[in-house]
Structures are given as structure tokens and as C-alpha cells.
The first five atom37 places (N, CA, C, CB, O) and aatype in JSON, in Angstrom:
{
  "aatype": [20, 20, 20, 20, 20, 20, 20, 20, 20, 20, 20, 20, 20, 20, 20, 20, 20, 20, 20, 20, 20, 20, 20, 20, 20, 20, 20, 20, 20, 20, 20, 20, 20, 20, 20, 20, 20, 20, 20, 20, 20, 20, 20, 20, 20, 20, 20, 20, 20, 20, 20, 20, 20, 20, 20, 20, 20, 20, 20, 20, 20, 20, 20, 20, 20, 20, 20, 20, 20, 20, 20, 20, 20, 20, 20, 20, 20, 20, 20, 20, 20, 20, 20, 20, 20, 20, 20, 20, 20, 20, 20, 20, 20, 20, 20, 20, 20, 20, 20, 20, 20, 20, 20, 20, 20, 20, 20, 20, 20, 20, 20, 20, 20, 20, 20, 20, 20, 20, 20, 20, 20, 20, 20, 20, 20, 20, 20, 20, 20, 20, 20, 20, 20, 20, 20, 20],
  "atom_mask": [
    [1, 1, 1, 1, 1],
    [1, 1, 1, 1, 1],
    [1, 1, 1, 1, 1],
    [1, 1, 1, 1, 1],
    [1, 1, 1, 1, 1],
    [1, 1, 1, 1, 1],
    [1, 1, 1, 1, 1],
    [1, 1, 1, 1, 1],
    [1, 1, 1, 1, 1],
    [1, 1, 1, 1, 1],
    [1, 1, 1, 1, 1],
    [1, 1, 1, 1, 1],
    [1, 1, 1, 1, 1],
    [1, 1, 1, 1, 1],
    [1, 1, 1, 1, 1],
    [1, 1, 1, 1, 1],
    [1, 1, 1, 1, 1],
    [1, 1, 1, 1, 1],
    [1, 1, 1, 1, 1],
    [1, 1, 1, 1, 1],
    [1, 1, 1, 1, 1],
    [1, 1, 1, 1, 1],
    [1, 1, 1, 1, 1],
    [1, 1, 1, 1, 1],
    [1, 1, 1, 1, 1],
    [1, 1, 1, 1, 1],
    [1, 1, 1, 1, 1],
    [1, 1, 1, 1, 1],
    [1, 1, 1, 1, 1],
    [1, 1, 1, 1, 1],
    [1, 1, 1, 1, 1],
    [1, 1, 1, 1, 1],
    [1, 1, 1, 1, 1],
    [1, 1, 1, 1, 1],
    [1, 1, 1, 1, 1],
    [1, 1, 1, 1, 1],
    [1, 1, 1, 1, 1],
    [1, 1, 1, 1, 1],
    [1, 1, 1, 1, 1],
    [1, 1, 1, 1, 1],
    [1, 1, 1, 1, 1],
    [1, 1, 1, 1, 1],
    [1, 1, 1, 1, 1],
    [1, 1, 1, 1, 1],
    [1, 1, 1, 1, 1],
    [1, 1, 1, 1, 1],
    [1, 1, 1, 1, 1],
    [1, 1, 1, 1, 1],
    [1, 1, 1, 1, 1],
    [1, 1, 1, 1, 1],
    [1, 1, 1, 1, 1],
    [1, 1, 1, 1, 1],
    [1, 1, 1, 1, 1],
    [1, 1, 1, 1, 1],
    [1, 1, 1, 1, 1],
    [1, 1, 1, 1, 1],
    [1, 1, 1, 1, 1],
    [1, 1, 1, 1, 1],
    [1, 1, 1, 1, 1],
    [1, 1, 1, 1, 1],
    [1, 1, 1, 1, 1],
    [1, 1, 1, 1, 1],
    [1, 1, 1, 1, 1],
    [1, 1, 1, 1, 1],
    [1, 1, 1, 1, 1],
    [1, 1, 1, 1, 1],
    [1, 1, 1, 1, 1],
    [1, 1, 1, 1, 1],
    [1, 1, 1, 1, 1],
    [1, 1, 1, 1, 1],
    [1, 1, 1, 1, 1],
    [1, 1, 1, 1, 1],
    [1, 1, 1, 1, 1],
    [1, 1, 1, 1, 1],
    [1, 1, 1, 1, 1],
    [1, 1, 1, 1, 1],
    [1, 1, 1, 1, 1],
    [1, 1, 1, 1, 1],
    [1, 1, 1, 1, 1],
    [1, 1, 1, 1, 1],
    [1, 1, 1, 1, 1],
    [1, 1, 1, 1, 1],
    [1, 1, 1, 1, 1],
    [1, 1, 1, 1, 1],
    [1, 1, 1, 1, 1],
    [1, 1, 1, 1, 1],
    [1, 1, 1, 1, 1],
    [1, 1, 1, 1, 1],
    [1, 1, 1, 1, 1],
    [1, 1, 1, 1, 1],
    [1, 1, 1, 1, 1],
    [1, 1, 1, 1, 1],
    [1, 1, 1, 1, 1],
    [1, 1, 1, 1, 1],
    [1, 1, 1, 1, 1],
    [1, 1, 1, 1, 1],
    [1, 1, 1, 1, 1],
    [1, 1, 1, 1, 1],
    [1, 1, 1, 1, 1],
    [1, 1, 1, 1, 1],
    [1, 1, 1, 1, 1],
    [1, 1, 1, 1, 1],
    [1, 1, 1, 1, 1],
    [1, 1, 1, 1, 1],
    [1, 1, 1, 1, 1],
    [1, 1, 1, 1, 1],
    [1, 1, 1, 1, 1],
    [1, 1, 1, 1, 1],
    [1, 1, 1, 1, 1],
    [1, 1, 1, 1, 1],
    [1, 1, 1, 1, 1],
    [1, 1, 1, 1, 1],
    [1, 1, 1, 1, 1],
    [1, 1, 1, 1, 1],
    [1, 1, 1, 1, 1],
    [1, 1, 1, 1, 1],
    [1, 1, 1, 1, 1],
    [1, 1, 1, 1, 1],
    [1, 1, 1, 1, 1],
    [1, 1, 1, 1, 1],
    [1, 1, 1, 1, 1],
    [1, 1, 1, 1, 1],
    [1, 1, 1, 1, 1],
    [1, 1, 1, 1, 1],
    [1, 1, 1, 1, 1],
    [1, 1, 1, 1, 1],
    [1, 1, 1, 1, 1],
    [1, 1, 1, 1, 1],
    [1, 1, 1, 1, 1],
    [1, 1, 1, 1, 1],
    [1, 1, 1, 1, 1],
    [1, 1, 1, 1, 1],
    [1, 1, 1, 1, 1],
    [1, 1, 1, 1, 1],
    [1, 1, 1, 1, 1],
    [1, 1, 1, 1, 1]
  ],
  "atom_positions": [
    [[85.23, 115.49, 94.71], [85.6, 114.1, 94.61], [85.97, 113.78, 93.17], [84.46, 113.19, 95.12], [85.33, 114.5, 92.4]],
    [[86.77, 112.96, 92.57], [87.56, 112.31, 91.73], [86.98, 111.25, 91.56], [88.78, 112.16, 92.06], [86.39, 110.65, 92.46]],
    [[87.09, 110.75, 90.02], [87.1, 109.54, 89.99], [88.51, 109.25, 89.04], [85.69, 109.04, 89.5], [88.84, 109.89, 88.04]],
    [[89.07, 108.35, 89.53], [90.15, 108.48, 89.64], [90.62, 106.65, 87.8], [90.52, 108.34, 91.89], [91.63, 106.16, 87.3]],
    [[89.46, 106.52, 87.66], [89.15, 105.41, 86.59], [87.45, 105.83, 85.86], [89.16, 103.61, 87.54], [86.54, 105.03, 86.1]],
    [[87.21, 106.8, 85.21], [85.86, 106.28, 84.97], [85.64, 105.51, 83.83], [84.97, 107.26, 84.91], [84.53, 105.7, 83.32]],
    [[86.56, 104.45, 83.1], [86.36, 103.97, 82.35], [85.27, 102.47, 83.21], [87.72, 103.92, 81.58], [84.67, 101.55, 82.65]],
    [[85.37, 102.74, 84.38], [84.06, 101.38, 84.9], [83.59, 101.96, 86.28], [84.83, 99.39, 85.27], [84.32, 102.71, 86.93]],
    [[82.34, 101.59, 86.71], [81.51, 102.36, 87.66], [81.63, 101.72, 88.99], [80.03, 102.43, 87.22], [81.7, 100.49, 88.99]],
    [[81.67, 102.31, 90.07], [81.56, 102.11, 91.91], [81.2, 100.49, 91.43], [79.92, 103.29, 93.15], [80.21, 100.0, 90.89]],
    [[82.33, 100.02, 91.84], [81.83, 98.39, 92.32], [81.77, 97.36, 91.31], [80.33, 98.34, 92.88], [81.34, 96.22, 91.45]],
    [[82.24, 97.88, 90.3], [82.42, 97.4, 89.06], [84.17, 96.53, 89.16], [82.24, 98.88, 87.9], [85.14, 97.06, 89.7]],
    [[84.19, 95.49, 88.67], [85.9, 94.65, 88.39], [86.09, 94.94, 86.73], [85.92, 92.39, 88.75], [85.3, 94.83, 85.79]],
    [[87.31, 95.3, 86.81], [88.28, 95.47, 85.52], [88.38, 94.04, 85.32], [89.86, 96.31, 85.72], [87.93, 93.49, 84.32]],
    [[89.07, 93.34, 86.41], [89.66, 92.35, 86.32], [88.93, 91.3, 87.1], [90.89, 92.58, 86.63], [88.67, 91.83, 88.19]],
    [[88.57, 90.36, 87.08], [87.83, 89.38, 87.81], [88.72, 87.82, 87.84], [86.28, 89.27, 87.01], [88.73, 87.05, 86.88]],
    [[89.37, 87.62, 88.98], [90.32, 86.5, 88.89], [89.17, 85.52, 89.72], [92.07, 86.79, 89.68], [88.57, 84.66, 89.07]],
    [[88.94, 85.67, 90.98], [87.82, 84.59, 91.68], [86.14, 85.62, 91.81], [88.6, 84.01, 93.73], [85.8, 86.79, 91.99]],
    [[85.64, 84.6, 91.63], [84.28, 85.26, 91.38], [82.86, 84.24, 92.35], [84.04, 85.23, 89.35], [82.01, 83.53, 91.8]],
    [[83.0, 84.46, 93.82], [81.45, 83.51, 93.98], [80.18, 83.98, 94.51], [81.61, 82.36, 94.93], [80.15, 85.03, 95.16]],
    [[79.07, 83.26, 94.28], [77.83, 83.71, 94.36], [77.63, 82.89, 95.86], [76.81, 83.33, 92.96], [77.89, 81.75, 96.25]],
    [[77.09, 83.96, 96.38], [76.95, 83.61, 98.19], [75.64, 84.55, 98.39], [78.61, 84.27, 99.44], [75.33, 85.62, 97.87]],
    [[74.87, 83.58, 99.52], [73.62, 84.34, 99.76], [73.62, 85.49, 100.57], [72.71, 83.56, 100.32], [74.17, 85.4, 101.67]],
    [[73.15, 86.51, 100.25], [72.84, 87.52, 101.3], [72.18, 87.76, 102.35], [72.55, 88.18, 100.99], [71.04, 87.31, 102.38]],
    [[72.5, 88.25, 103.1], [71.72, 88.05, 104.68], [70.86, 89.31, 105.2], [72.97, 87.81, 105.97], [70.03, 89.38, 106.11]],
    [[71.52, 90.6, 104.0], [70.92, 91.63, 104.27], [70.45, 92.13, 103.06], [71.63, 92.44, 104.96], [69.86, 91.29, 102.38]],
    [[70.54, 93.26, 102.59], [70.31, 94.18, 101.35], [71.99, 94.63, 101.08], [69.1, 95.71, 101.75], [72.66, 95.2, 101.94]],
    [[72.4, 94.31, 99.95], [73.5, 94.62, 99.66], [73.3, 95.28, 98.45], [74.32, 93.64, 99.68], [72.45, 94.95, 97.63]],
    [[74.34, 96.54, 98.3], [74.25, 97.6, 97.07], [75.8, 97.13, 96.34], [74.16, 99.61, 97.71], [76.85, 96.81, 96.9]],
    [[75.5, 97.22, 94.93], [76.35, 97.05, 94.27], [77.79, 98.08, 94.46], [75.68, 97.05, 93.14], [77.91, 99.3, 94.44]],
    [[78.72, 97.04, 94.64], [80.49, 98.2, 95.56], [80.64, 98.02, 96.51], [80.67, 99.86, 95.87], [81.74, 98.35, 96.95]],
    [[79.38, 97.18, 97.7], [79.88, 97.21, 99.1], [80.55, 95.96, 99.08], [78.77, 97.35, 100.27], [80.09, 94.85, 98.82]],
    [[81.77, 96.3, 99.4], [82.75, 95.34, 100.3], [81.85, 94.37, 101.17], [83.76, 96.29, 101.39], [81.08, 95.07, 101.82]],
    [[81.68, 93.16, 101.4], [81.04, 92.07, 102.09], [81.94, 91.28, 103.1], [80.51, 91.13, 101.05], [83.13, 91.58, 103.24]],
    [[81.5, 90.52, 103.62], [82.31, 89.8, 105.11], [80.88, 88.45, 105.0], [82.33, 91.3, 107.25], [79.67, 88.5, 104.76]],
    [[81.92, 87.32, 105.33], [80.7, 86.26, 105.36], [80.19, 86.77, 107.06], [81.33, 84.19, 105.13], [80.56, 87.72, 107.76]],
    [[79.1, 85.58, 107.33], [78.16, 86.12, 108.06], [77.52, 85.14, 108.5], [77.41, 86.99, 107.49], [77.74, 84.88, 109.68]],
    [[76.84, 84.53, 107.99], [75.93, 82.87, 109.04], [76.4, 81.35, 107.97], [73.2, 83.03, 108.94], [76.33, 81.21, 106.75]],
    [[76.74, 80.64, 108.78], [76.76, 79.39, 108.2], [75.71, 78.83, 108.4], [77.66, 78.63, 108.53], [75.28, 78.92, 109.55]],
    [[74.99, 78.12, 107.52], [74.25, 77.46, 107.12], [74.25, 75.16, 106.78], [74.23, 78.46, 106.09], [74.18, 74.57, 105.71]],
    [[74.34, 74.73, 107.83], [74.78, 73.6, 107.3], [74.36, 73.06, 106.32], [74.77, 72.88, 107.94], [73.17, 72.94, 106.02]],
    [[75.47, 72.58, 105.59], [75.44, 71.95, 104.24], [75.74, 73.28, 103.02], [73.76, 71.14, 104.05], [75.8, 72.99, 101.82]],
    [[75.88, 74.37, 103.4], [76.2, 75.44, 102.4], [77.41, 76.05, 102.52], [75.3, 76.44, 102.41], [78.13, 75.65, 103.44]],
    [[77.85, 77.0, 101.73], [78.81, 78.06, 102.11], [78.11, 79.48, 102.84], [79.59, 78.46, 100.71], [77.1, 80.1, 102.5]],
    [[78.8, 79.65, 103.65], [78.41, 80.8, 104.18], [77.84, 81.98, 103.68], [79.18, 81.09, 104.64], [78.18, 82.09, 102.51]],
    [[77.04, 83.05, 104.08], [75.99, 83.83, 103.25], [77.2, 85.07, 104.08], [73.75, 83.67, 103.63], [78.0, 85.13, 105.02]],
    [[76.73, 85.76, 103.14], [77.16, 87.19, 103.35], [76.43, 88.27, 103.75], [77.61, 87.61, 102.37], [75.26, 88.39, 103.38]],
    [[77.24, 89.48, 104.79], [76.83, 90.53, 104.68], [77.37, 92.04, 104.29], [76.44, 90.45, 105.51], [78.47, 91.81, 103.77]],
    [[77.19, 93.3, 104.27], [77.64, 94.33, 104.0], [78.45, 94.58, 105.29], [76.65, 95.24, 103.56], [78.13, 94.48, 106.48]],
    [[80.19, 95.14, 104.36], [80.91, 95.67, 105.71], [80.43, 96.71, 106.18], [82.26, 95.99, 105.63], [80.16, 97.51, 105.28]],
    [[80.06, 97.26, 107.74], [80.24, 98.41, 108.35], [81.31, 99.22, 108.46], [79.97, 98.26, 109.29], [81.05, 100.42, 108.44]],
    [[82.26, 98.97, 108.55], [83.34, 99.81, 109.39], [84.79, 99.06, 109.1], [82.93, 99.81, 111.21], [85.13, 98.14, 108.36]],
    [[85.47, 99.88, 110.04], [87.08, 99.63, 109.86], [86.9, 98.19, 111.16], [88.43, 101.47, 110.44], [86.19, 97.96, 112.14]],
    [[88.2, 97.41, 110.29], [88.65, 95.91, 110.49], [87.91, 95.33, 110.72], [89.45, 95.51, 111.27], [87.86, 94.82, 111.85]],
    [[86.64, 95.03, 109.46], [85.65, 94.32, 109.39], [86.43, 93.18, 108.23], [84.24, 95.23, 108.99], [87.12, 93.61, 107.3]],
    [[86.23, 91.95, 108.42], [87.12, 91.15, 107.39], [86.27, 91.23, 106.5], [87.61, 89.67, 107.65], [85.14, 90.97, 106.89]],
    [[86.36, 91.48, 105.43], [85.79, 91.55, 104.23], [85.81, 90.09, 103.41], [86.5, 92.67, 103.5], [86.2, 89.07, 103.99]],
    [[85.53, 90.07, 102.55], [85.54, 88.12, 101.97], [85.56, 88.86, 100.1], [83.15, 86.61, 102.63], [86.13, 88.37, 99.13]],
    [[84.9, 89.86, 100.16], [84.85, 90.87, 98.47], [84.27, 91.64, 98.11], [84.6, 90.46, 97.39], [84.27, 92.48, 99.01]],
    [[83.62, 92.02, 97.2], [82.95, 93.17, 96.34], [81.94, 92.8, 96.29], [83.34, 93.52, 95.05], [82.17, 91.62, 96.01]],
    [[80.25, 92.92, 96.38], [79.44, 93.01, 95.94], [79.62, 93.54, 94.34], [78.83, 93.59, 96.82], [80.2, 94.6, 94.11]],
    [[78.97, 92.54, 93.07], [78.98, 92.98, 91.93], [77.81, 93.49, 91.33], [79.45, 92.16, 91.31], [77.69, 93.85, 90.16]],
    [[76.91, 93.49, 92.26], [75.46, 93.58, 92.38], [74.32, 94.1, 93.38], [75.24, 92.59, 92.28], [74.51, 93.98, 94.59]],
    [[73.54, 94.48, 93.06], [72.74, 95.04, 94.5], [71.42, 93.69, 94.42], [71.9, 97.23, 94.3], [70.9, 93.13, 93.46]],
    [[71.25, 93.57, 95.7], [70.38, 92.57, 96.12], [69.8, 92.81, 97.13], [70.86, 91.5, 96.27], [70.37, 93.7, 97.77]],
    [[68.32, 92.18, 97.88], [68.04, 92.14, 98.93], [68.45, 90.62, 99.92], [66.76, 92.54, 98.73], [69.37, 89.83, 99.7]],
    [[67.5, 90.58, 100.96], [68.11, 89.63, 101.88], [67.73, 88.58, 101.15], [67.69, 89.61, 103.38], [66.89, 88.77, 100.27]],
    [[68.36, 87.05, 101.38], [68.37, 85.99, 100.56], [68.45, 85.52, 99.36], [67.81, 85.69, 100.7], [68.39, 84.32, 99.07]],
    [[68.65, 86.7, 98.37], [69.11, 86.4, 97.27], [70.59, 86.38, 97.09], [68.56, 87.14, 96.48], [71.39, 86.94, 97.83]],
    [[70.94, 85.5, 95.74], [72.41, 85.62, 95.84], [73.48, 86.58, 95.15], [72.77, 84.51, 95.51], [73.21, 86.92, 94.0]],
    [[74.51, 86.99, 95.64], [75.09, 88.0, 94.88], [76.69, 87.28, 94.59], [75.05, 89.56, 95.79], [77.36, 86.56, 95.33]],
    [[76.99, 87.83, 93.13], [78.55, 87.6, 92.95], [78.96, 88.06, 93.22], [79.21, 87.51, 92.23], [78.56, 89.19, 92.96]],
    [[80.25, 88.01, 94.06], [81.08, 88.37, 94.81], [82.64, 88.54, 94.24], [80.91, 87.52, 95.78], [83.29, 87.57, 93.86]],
    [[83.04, 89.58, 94.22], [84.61, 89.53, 92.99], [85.5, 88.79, 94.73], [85.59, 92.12, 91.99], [84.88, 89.14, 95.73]],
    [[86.55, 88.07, 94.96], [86.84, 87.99, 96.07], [88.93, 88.09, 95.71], [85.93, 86.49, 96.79], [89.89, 88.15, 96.47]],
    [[88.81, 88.07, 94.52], [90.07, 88.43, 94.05], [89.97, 89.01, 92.43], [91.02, 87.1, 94.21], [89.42, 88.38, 91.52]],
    [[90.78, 90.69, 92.23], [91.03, 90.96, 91.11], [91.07, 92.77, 91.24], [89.95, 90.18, 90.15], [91.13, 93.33, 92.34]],
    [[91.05, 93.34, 90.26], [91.11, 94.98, 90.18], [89.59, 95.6, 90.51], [91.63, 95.52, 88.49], [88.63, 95.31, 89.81]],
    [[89.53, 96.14, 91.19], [88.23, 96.82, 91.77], [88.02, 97.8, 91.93], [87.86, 96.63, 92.67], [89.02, 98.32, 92.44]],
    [[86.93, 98.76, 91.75], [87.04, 100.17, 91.77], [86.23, 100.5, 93.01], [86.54, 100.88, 90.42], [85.1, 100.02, 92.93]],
    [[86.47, 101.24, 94.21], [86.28, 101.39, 95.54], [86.31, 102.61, 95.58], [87.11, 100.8, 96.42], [86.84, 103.02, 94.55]],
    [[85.85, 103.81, 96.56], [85.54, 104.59, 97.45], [86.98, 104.66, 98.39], [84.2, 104.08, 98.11], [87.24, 103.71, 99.13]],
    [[88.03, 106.05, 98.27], [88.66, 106.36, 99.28], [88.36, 107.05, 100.71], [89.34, 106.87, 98.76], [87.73, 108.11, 100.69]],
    [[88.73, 106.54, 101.86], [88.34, 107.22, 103.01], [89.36, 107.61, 103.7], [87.54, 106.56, 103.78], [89.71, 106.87, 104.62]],
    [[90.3, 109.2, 103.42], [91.12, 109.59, 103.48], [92.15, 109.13, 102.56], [91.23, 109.58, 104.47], [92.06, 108.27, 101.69]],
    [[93.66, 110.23, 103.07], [94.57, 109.54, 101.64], [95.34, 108.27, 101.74], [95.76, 110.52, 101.15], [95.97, 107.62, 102.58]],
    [[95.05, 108.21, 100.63], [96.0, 106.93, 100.06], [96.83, 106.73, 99.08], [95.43, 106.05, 99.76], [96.65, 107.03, 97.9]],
    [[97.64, 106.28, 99.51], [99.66, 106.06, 98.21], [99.0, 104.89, 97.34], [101.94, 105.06, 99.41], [98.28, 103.96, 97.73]],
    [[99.41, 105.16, 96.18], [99.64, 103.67, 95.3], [100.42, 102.9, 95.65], [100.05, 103.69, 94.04], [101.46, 103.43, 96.06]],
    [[100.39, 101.69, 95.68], [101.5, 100.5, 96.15], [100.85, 100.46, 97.99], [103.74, 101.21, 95.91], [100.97, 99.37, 98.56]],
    [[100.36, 101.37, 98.6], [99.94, 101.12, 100.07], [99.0, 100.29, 99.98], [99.48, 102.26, 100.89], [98.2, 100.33, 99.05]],
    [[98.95, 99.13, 101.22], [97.71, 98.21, 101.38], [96.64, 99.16, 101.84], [97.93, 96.95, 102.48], [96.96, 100.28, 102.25]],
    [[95.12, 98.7, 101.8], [93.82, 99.59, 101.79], [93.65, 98.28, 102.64], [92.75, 100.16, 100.24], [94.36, 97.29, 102.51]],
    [[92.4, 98.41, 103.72], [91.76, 97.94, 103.98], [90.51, 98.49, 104.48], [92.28, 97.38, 104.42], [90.48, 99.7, 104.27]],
    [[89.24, 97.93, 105.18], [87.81, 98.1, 105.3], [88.04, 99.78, 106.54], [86.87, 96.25, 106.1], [88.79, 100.1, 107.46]],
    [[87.09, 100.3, 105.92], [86.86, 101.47, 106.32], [85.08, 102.16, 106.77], [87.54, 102.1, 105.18], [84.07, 101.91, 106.11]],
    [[85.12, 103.04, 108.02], [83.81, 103.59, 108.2], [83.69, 104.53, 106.66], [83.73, 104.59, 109.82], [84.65, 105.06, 106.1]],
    [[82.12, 104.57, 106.15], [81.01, 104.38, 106.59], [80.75, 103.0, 105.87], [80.08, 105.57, 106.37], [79.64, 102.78, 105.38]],
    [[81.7, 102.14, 105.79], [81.26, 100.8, 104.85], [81.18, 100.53, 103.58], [80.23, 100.47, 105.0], [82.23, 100.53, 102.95]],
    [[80.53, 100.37, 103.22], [79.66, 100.58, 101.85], [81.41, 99.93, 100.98], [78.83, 102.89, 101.43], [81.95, 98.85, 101.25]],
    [[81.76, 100.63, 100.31], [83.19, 100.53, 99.5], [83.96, 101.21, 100.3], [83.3, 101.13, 98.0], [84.76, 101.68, 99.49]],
    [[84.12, 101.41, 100.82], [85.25, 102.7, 101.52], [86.47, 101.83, 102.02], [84.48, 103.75, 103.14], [86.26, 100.8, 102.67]],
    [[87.52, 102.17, 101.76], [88.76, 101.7, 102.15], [89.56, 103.11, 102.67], [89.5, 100.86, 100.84], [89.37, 104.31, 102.45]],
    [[90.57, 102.34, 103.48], [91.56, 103.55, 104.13], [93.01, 102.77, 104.3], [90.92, 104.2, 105.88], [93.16, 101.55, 104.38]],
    [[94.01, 103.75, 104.33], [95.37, 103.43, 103.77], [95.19, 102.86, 105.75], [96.79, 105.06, 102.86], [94.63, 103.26, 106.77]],
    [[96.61, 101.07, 105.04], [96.83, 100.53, 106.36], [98.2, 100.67, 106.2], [96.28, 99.06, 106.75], [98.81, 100.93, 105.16]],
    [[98.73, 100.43, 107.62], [100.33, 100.91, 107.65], [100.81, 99.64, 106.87], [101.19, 101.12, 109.41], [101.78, 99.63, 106.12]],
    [[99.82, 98.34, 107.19], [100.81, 96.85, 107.13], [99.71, 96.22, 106.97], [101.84, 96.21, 108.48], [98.6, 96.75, 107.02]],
    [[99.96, 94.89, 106.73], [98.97, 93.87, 106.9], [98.38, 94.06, 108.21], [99.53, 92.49, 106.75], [99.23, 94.21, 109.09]],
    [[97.39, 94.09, 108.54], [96.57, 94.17, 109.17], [95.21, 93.64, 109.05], [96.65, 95.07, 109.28], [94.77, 93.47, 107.91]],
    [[94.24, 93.24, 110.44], [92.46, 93.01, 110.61], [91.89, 93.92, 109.23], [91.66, 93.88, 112.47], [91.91, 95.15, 109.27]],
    [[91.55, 93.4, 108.4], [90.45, 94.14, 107.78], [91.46, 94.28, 106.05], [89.97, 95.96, 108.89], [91.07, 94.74, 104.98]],
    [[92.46, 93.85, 106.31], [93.3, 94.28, 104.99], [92.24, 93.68, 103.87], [95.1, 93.48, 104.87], [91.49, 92.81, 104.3]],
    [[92.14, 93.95, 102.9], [91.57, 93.73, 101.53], [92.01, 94.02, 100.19], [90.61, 94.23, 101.51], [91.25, 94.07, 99.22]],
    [[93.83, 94.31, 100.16], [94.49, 94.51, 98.77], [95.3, 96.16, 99.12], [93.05, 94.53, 97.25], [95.28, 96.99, 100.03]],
    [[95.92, 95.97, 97.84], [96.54, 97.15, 97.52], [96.11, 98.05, 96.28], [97.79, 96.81, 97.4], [95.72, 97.7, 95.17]],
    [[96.36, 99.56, 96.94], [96.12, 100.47, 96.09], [96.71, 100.85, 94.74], [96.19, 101.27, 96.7], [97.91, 101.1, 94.82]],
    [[96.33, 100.93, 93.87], [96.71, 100.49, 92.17], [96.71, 102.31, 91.42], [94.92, 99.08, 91.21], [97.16, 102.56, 90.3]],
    [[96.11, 103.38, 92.37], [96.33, 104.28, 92.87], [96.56, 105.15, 93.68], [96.15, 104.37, 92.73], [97.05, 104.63, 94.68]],
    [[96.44, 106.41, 93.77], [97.14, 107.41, 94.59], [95.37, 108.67, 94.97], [98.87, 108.29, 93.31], [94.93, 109.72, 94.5]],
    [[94.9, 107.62, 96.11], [93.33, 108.63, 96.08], [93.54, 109.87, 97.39], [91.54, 107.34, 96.61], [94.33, 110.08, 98.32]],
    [[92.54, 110.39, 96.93], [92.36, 111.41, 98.2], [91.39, 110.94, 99.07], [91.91, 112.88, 97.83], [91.34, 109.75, 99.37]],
    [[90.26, 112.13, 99.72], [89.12, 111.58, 100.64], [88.27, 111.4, 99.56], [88.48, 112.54, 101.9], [88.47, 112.19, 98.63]],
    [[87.36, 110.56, 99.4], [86.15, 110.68, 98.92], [86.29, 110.36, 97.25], [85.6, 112.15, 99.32], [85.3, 110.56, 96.54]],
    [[87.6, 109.82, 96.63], [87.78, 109.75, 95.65], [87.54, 108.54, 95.4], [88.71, 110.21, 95.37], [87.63, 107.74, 96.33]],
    [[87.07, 107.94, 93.71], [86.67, 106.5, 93.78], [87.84, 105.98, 92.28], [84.54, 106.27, 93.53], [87.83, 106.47, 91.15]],
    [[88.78, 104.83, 92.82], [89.51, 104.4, 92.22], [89.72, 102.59, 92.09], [90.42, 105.16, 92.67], [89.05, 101.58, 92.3]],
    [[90.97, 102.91, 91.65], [90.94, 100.78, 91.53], [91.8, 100.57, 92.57], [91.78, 99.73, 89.84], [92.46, 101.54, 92.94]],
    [[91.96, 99.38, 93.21], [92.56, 98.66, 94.14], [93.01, 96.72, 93.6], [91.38, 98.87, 95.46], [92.57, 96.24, 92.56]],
    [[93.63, 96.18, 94.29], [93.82, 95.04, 93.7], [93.26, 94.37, 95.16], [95.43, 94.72, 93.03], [93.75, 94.55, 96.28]],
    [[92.16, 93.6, 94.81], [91.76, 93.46, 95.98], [92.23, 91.7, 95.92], [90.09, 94.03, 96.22], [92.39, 91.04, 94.89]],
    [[92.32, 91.38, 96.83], [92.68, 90.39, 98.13], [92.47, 90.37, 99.18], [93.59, 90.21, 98.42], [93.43, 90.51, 99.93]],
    [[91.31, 90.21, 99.69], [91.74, 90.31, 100.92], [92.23, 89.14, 101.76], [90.83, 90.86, 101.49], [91.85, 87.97, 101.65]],
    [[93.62, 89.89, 103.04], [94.46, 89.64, 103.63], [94.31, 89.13, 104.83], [95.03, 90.42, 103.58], [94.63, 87.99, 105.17]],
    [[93.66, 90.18, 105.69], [93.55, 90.29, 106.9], [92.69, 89.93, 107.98], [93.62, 91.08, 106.92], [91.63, 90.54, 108.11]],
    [[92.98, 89.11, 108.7], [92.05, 88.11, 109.23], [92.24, 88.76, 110.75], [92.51, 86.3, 108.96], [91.64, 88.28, 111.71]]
  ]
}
């Protein structure tokens, strides 16, 4: 495996354009991709860790936490992620098995999209992405 940026670590933002703190619902490790999860009236929605492919993601965990505490969330900017299989630079990435950070090359916008690749990864390689996510 590659790391394909080690000037910043799994789950780490280069770039941080939107940034929010949302409660956790589970144990979240710093890099996992998140998806909101229970509304709460009178709050914003709490988050959990993505599982799998075309899980909508909402951002990055910037932090590891357990359940109910809050974590910042990068939800737009450059992000360094976990490849799951290959991927082109300029191809959109979206949410991928086994979760955690893992992205996998999408043909198109698509369920689960979360940005484009800012590199060119293999399997198992950990690089930057421009994350957004897209895909609803």
C-alpha cells in the first residue's frame, strides 16, 4: 500500500472549506467518512460511521470519538482517504465497503458520491480527494 500524500495523516484535511461539529451516535475513528443519522428535535442531526457502498456520507470524521460526543466534521475541502480498488484522478469517488475512509471510483454522479479524486490510487492506497459530497 502507498501513501500517495504523506505530508498529512488518514483523515486529516489539507484544506478545510466547511467544517461542523455534530453529535455522534456511535464510536467514530478519526478518517471515517460519516452519514447523518437521528434527528433530534431542536438540533442538527447526529452522525454516524459509513458502512459500505452508497451510504450518503455528510464528511470526514476529523477526530475519533465515542457515542455522544461531538466530532468535527470536514463536509467540504481536500481530504486524505483510503482507496478501495483503482482509481483515475479527475474520477468521482464515492462511499465504499469496509467503510471506515474507503472510497471507490464511480462511473458518474451517483448514491453515495462524496467528491473527486485529486489522485490516481490503487487498492488499499491512501490519498487526497476533494470531497463534496454529491450523491443523494
Amino acid at each position: 500500500m502507498t501513501d500517495l500524500f504523506s505530508d498529512i495523516a488518514l483523515g486529516e484535511a489539507l484544506v478545510e472549506i466547511l467544517t461542523l461539529s455534530l453529535k455522534a451516535q456511535g464510536a467514530i475513528t478519526k478518517g471515517d467518512l460519516v452519514k447523518m443519522d437521528t434527528h433530534t428535535a431542536g438540533e442538527i442531526g447526529s452522525v454516524s460511521k459509513v458502512t459500505g457502498t452508497d451510504d450518503k456520507a455528510v464528511g470526514i470524521a476529523l477526530k475519533s470519538v465515542s457515542a455522544g460526543e461531538y466530532v468535527s466534521v470536514c463536509c467540504i475541502g481536500i481530504v486524505k482517504v483510503t482507496g478501495s480498488g483503482a482509481i483515475t484522478l479527475g474520477t468521482f469517488v464515492k462511499t465504499a465497503a469496509p467503510g471506515g475512509s474507503h472510497v471507490m471510483s464511480a462511473a458518474s454522479l451517483t448514491v453515495g458520491t462524496v467528491g473527486k479524486a485529486l489522485q490516481t490510487f490503487s487498492d488499499g492506497d491512501t490519498g487526497l480527494i476533494l470531497l463534496c459530497p454529491l450523491g443523494g
